[in-house]
N, C-alpha and C positions, 0 to 999 in steps of 0.2 A: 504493500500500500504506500502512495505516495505519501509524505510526511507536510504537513497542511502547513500553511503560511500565515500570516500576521491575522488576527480579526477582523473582518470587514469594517465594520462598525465598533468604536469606542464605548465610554460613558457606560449606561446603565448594564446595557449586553456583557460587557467586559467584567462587571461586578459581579454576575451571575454567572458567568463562566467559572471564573475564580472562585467562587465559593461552593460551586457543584466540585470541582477539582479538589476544595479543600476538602471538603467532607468526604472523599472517597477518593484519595491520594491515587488508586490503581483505574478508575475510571477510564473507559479507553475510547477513544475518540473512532468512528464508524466513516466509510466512504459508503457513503449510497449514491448510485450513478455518477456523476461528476463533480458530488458536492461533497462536504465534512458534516457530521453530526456530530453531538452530544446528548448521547442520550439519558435521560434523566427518569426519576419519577415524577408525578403532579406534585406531589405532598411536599416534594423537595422544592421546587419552585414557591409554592402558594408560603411556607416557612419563610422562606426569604423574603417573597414582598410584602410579607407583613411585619417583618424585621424592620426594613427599608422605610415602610410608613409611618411605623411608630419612632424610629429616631429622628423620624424628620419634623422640624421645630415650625410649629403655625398651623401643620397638616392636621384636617378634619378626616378619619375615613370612616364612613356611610357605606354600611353595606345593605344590599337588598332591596334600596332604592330604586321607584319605579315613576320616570316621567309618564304624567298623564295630560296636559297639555303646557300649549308653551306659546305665551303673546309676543310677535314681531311687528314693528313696524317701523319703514324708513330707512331699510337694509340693516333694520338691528334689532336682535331681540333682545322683549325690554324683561320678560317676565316667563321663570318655568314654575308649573308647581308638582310637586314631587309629592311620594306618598312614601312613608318608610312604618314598618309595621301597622296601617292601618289609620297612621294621622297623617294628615295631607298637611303643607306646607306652600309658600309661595318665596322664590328667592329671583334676584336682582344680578347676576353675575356681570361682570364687562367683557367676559371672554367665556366663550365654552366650547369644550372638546366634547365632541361625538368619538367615544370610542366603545359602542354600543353593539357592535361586531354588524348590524344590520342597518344603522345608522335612523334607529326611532325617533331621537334626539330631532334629526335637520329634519326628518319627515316630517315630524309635526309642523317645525317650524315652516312648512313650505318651501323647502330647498330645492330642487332640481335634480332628480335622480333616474338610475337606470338599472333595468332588469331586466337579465335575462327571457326570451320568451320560456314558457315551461316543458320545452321538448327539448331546450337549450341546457336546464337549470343542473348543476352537475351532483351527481348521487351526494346522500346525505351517508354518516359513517356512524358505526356503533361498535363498541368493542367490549369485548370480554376478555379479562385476566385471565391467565390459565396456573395453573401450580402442578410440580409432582408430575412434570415432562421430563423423559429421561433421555441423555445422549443428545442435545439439540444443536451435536458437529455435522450430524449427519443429513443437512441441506433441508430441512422439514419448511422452511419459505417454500423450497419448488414443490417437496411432495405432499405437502397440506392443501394450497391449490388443485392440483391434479386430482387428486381421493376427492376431493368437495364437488369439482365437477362431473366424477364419473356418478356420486351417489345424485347430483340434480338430474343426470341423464338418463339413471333408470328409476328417477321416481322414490328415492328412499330419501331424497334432502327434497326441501321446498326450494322454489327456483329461486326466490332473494339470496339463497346462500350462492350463488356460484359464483360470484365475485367476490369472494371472500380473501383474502390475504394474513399470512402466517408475520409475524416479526417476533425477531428473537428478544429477549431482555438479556439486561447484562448480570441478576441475578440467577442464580443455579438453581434450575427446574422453570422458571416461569416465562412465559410467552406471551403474546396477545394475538386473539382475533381479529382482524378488525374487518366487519361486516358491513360491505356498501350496498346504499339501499336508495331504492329512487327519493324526490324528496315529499312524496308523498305519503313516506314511511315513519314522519314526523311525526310525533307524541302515539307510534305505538309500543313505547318501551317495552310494555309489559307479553305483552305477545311476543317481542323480539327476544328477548332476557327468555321466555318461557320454552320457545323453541330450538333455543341456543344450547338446550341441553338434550334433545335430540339430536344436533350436531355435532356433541361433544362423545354422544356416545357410538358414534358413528366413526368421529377417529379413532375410537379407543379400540374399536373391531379390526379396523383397517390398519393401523400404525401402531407397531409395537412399541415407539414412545412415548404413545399417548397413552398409555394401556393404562397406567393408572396415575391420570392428568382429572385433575378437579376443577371448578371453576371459585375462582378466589373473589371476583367481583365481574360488576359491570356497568358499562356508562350510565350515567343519572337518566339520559336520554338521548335521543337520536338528534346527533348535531348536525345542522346542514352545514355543505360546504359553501353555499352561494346565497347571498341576500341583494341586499339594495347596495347601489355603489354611488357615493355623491356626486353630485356633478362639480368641480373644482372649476379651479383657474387655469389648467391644463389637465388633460386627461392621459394618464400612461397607455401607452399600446403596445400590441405583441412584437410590432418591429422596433420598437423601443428596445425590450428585453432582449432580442434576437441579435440585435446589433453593439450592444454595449453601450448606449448610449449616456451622453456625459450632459450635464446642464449646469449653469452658473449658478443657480439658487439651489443646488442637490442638499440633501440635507441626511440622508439613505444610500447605503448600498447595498446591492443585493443577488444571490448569482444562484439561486433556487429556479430550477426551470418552471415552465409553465407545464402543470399537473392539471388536467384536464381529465377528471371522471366523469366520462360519458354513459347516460344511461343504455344500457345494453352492449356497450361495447368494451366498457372500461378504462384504464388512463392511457392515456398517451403521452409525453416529454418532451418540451424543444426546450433548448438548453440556450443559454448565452453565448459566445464564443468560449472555447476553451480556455481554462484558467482565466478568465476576465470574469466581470461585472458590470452590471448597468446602474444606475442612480435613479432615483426619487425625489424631483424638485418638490420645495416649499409651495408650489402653486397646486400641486396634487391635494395638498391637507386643508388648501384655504377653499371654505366653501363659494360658489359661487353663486351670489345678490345676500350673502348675508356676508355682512363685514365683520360680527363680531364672534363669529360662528369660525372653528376649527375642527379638521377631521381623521381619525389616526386608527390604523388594526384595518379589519378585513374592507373597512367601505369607504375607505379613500378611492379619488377619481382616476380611476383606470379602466380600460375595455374587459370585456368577456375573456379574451384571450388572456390579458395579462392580470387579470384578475387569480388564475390559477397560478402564479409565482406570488405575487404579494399577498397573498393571504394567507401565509404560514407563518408561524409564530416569529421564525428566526428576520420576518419584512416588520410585524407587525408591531413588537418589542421596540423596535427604535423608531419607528414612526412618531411614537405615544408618545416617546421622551421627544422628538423634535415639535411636537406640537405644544408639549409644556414649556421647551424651551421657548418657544414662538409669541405663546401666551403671556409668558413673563417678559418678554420685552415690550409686548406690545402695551402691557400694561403699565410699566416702568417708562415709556415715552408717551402715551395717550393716545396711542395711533392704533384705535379702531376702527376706522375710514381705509381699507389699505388699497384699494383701487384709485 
């Protein structure tokens, strides 16, 4: 394996690398396709930024928080009100970040967005933890596919399974499912979790290292890969990505290809130029007709195409920080007018 190069991205990313690396000194960094991972658990992330919140001096964090509407007027909004356990509220902010993952936030506010048509919309994912897999040198990514398609072929798996995909963990014995589903498969957790152990016992027949593999967890719910995308002050696009492209206001970089899970067909990859990266200007986060409005994670202004690169955590992570950064200047000079 090649041996990976400097961080793309500083600042927050670099904090969280460093401290996944601290807490597990043997951590081994992963090539998938022509990118580096790190691969981590949730619990280990979620640890950290709630570390990071709480040292930070001024910082409110509001969990559970749910905007329900939100008054603009004049390219600015003036008014959101939120509801957090059951009491609603009304706040005044001079700056706000949408990073809502589906961008609720500027919908309400009347922002200018785009959406996939729904034959477009790309599969939604669910995964199940698996524990108590034995041997997992012996390529179970290829041979867990293949077994899951032969059993949707004669009828002993349901057809949503056949896109199913095996990844290893860096822990000994456990794995993940991760089961794509169209995204009409949205809030049927419980049917999916339910069936998920027909599928389990279906490797356990088939693959002697699944033979006595259990299931440890599974996702809260079936997450889509694609929502609303804002309409910014420049819109990223796939020959954007394709090409490496550079811009004066970049504030992002980024070299995850474009992952395109098409329904029925599955993903597909186009990659940046080798060993390069393309950038993320400042005008992708800045909404467009609303001045005091910013936008950061999956629903920054980019096409369908390039949508499937930026919306994976390793785009999505420093987005957020350049939009805070954005926010704090724009505040610290008064320049909410930025057009």
């Amino acid at each position: 394996m090649d041996v990976p190069g400097e961080l793309l991205n500083s600042g927050i990313t670099e904090e969280i690398v460093d401290y996944l690396l601290t807490i597990s000194p043997g951590r081994a960094v992963r090539k998938t396709g022509k990118v580096f991972t790190l691969p981590f658990a949730p619990s280990e992330l979620t640890d950290l930024l709630y570390k990071l919140c709480s040292a930070e001096p001024g910082l409110s964090l509001v969990t559970g928080a749910v905007v329900h509407s939100v008054i603009s007027n004049d390219r600015l909004i003036a008014a959101v009100s939120v509801n957090v356990g059951g009491v609603s509220s009304s706040l005044s902010p001079k700056i706000l970040i949408d990073a809502t993952g589906n961008g609720e936030l500027a919908n309400l506010a009347g922002a200018d967005c785009e959406l996939s048509p729904k034959e477009e919309i790309q599969l939604a994912g669910f995964t199940v933890t698996l524990e108590g897999i034995k041997d997992r040198s012996s390529a179970l990514s290829l041979k867990v596919p293949f077994v899951i398609a032969k059993g949707v072929d004669s009828g002993e798996l349901p057809e949503f399974f056949r896109l199913t995909v095996f990844i290893e963990s860096e822990r000994d014995g456990e794995g993940f499912l991760k089961i794509n589903l169209p995204d009409s498969a949205v809030n049927r957790e419980k049917d999916i979790a339910s069936e998920s152990s027909v599928l389990l016992k279906y490797l356990a027949a088939e693959l002697e290292e699944m033979r006595d593999a259990s299931c440890k967890s599974c996702s809260r719910r079936v997450y889509p890969r694609e929502g609303r995308r804002i309409s910014g002050q420049y819109t990223l696009t796939g020959d954007d990505i394709l090409s490496g492209a550079r811009f004066p206001d970049a504030v992002v970089k980024a070299a995850w290809p474009m992952e395109i899970w098409r329904p029925g067909k599955g993903a597909s990859y186009r990659y940046p130029p080798d060993g390069d990266y393309y950038e993320i200007p400042l005008r992708c986060l800045k909404a467009r007709g609303l001045d005091n409005l910013l936008i950061a994670g999956r629903c920054i202004s980019v096409t369908h195409d390039a949508y499937g690169s930026t919306r994976v955590i390793g785009a999505c992570i420093p987005t957020g920080e350049a939009a805070g950064v954005a926010a704090a200047g724009m505040v610290l000079k008064g320049e909410f007018h930025v057009l």
